[in-house]
N, C-alpha and C positions, 0 to 999 in steps of 0.2 A: 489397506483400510485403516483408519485413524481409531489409536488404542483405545480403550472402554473406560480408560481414567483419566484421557485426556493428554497423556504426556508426550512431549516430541524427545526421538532419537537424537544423536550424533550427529546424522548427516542431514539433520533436518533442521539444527541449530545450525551447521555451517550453511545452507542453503539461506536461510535466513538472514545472513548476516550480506551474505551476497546480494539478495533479494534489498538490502535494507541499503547497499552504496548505488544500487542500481536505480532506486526508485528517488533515494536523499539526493541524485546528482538533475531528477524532472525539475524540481524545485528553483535549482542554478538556470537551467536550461530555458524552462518558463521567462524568468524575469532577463533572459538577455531577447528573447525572440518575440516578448509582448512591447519591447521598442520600437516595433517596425510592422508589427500584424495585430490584428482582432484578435481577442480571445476566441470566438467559436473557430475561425480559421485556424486559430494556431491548435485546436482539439480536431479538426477535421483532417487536417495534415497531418496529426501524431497516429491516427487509428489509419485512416487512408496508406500511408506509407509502411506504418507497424506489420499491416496485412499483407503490402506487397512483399517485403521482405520477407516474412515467414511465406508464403505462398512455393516455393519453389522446393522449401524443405518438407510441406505438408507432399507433393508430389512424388519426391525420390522414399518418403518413407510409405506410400500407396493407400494414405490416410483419406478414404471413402468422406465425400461430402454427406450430410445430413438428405434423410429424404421428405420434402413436401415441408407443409406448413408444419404439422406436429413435430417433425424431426429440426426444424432453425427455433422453433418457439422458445428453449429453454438457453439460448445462444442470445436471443433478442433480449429476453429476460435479463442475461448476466451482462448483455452490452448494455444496457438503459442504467444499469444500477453501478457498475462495476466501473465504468468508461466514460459514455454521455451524461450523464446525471455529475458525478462527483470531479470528474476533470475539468466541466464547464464550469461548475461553482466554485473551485478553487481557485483556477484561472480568474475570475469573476473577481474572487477574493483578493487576487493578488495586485491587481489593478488599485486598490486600498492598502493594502497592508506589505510589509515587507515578505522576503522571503522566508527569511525564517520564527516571524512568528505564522507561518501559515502551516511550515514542517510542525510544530509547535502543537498547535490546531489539530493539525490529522493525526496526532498522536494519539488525541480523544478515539478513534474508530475502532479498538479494542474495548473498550468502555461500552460505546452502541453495538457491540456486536455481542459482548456477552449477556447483553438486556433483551438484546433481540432472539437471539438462539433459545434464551432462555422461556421469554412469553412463548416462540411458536413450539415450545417439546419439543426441542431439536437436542441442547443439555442441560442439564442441574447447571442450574447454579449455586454454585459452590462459594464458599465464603474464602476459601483461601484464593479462590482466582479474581474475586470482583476485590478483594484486599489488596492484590498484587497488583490491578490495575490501576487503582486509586495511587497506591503507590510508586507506580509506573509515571503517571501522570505529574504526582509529587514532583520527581526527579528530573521529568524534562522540564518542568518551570524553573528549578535550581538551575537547569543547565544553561536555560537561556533567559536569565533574571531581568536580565536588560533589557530584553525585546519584550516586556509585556507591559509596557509601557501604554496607556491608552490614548491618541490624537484625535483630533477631527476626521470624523469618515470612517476613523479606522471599526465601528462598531457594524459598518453593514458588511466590510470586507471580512471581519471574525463572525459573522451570523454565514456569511455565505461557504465560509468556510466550515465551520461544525455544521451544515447542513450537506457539504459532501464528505466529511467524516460517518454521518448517519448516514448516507446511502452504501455508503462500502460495507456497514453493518448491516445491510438488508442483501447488501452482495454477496455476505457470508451465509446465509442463509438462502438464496437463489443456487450458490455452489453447490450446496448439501444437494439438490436436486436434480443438478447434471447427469447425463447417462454415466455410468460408470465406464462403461465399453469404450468411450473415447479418450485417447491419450491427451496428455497434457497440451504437446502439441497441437494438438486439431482443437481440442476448447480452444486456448489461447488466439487462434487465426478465426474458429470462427466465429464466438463475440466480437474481434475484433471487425470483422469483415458484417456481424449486423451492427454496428455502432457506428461505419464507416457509410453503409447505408441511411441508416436515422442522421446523423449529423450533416451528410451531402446538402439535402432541401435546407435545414436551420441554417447552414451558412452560407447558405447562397442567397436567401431570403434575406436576411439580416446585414451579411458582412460583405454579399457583391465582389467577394476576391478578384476575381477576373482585372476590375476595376482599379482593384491595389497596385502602387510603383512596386518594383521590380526589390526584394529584400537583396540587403547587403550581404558577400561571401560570409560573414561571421554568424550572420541569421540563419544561413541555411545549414552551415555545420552543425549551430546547436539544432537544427531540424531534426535533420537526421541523427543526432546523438540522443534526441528525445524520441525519437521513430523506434530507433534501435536498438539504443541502450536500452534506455528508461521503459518501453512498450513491447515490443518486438520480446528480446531475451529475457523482458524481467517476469513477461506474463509467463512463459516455457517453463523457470522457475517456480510462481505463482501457484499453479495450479498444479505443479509436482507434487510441494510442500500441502495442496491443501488434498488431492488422494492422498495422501501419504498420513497424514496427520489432525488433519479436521480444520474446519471453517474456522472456527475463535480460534485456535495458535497461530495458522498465517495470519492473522493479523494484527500480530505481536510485531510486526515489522516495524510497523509505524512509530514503535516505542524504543527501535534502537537507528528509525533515522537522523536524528537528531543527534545521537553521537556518533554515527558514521560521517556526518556533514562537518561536524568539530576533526574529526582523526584526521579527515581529505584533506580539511583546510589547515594543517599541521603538519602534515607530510608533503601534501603539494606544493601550498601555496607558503608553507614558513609560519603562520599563524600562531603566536604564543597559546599556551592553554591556560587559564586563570583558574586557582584553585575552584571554584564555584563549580567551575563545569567538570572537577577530578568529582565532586562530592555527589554530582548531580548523574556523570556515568555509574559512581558505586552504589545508589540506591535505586535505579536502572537496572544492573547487575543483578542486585539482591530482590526488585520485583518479580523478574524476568526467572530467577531461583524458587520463588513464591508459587507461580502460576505455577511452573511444571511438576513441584508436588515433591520430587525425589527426595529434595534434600529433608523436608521434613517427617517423609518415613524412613529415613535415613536415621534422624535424630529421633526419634520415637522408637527404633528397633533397639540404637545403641545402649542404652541402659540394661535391657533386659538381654543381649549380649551379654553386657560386665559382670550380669549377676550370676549367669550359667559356669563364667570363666572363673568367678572370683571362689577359692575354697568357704 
């Protein structure tokens, strides 16, 4: 159950960090596979497949399907806001904007989620966390100073984008509401499996797949690297982090994928680091410090420490 002050553990920051190369790599994956398919297609393929995958391990672990309509209703819920809603409009987005001012963009969804938590009594809002996030935010425009550049067009693709930053914030608040009794596992397959339902008819309506040429081998790898990496393994993660910890801290993810997309592109691909993005990961750092609280009653205890020690 997620602590009473709001703080994440150890393995809840490493899970995080995991969660955040997992999710920074949809991004990559997106703009090689919108070359050659629809955006709704290419969200109906991600959940469609996400599902098949996880499907086999929902089986060997003897994780009981949902019963009737009451028992899928809160699965529907978390696929509308969580999946269809916010993977469509980014997509959407990106068709406008580059990639990484769209990571950029979703960065904002710790910003709507702690406005959101906070109107429905879900938590305080707390000055040091809405401080942390502003601050949060600071740092990833440091980080990628260059991409916020404004062009032609580019203002419906950043509308469409902070409008599915806001739904993942209404997603943080549909979570809070999940049975507790189902594992991570089983949430993660079966949002996915009603998201895969809802998106079927819209892209069939809409994008006629069927009717699409046949994508190129490099299309379909990143298919399945956005099936499975990015959907499949990173929901299993997702919804650990968010029993474990609470709705507004997973969604601190979003504020260190933009430096997981910088480290990738540095160790994979050779990509220099330009001072801006060292200054723009340490005020990042020191948000991300902000929001979990320790370190400031850390430094609030240490004085009255010194005075007990000092003769």
């Amino acid at each position: 159950m997620p602590s009473a002050d709001n703080r994440i553990d150890r393995r809840d920051w490493a899970l995080l960090g995991v969660l955040s190369v997992l999710w920074g790599g949809s991004f990559f994956f997106n703009g090689v596979i919108l070359r050659e398919l629809p955006p709704l297609t290419l969200v109906l393929l991600r959940v469609v497949l996400g599902s098949i995958i996880l499907l086999p391990l929902l089986w060997s672990y003897r994780i009981e399907f949902p019963n009737g309509l009451s028992g899928w209703a809160p699965f529907f819920a978390m696929g509308l806001f969580n999946n269809v809603l916010p993977f469509s409009l980014i997509v959407f987005g990106q068709t406008y904007i580059p990639s990484g001012l769209a990571s950029i963009l979703n960065a904002t969804t710790p910003l709507f989620a702690v406005v959101v938590m906070a109107v429905a009594g879900e938590e305080r809002l707390q000055a040091r966390r809405v401080a942390g996030v502003v601050a949060g935010l600071i740092g990833v425009a440091i980080l990628h100073g260059d991409a916020l550049g404004f062009e032609s067009r580019q203002g419906i693709g950043i509308l469409l984008c902070l409008a599915g930053a806001f739904s993942y914030g209404l997603a943080a608040l549909v979570g809070r509401r999940l049975p507790a009794r189902v594992p991570p596992l089983g949430t993660a397959t079966f949002q996915m499996m009603a998201s895969a339902v809802m998106m079927a008819p819209v892209a069939g309506l809409v994008d006629r797949p069927w009717l699409l040429p046949m994508p190129h081998l490099t299309t379909w790898l990143a298919v399945l690297g956005l099936a499975g990496l990015s959907t499949a393994l990173a929901y299993v993660v997702f919804f650990q982090i968010l029993q474990r910890s609470g709705a507004t801290n997973v969604m601190l993810v979003t504020l260190l994928i933009p430096v997981t997309a910088i480290l990738l592109g540095t160790l994979v691909l050779g990509e220099p680091i330009a001072p801006r993005e060292v200054i723009g990961a340490l005020v990042i750092a020191s948000a991300l410090l902000l929001i979990d609280g320790r370190i400031l009653t850390w430094f609030s205890r240490a004085p009255a420490s010194i005075r007990h020690t000092n003769p």
